[in-house]
C-alpha positions in Angstrom: 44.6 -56.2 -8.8 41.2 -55.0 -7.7 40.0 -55.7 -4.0 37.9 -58.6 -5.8 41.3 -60.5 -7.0 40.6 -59.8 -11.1 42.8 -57.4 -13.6 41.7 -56.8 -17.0 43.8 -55.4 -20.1 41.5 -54.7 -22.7 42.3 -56.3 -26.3 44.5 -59.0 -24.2 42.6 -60.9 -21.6 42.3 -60.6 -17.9 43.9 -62.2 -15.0 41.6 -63.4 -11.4 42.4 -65.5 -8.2 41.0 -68.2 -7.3 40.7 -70.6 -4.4 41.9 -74.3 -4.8 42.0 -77.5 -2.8 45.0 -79.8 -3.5 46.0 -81.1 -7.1 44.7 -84.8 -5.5 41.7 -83.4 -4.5 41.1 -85.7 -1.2 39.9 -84.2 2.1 42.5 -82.9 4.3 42.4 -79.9 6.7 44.1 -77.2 5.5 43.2 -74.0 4.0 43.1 -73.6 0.3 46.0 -72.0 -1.6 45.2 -69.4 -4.1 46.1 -69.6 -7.9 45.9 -67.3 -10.3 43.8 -68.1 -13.8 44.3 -66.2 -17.2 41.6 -65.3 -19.7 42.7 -64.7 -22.7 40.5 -61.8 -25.0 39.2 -62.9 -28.4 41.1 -60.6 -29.9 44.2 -62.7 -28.5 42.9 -65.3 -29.5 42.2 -64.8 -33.4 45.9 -62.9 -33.4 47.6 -66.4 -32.2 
């Protein structure tokens, strides 16, 4: 991954992190986790 958390492959789609709060999404203090989120390419796309 780049130092800005993204990774593209070209023709599939591309891959990035981001910063959550919990699934309930009520106000607590702790720090948010990090998921990763999928793009997929339009190529991909039309092929599925």
């Amino acid at each position: 991954m780049k130092a800005d958390g993204s990774f593209r492959l070209a023709g599939f789609g591309s891959f990035s992190k981001s910063e959550r709060a919990p699934k309930t999404g009520e106000a607590i203090e702790i720090a948010a986790t990090i998921a990763i989120r999928f793009s997929a390419a339009a190529a991909l796309k039309t092929a599925l």
